[in-house]
C-alpha positions in Angstrom: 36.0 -63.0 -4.8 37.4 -65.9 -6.7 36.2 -68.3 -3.9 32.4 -66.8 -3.9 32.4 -66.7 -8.0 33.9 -70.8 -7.4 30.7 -71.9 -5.0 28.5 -69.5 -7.3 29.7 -71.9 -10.4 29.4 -75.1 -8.2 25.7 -74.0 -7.2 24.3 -73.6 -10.9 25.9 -76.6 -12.0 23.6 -78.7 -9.5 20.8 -76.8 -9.6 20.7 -76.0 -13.6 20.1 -79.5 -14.9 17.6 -80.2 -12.0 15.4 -77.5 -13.5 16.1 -78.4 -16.9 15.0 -82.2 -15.9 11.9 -80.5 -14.2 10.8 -79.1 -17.2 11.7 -81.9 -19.5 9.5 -84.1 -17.4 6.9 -81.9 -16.9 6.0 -80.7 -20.1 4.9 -82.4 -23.3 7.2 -82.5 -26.7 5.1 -79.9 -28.3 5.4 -77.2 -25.7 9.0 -78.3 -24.4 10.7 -76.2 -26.9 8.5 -72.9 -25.5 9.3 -73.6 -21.8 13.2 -74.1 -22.2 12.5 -70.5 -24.2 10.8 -69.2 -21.2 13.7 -70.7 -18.9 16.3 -69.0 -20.9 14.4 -65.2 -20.9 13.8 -65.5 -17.3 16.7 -66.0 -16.3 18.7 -63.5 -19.0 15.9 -61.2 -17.7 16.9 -61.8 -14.1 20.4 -61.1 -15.0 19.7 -58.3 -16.4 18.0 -56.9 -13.5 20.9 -57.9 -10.7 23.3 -55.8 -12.5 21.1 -52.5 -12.5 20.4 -53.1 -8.9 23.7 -53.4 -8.4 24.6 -50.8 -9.4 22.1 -48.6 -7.7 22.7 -49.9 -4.2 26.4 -49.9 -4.7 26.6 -46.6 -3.5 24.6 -47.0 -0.2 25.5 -48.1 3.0 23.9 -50.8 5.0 24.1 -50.7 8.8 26.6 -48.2 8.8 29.1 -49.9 6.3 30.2 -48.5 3.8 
């Protein structure tokens, strides 16, 4: 678990200022405020969501594995 959570941490710290520069340079000073806004509830939403899907398929078995 501790190696997974290690590469999960490594992942979002390349690919979280990539989309943070993304936005940056594609939006103009009056609206940048709104899309880092938007960046921050879709992703809180999206966490949200993983961990009540977790816990619903947590239970099941996939391919005969418990």
């Amino acid at each position: 678990v501790a190696i997974s959570r290690g590469l999960n941490g490594i992942g979002l710290a390349i690919v979280t200022p990539a989309i943070q520069s993304l936005i940056a340079d594609s939006t103009d000073e009056s609206n940048r405020g709104m899309a880092f806004g938007w960046l921050q509830l879709t992703g809180n939403i999206g966490s949200i969501l993983g961990n009540l899907f977790s816990v619903l398929i947590a239970s099941t078995t996939f391919m005969g594995i418990p």
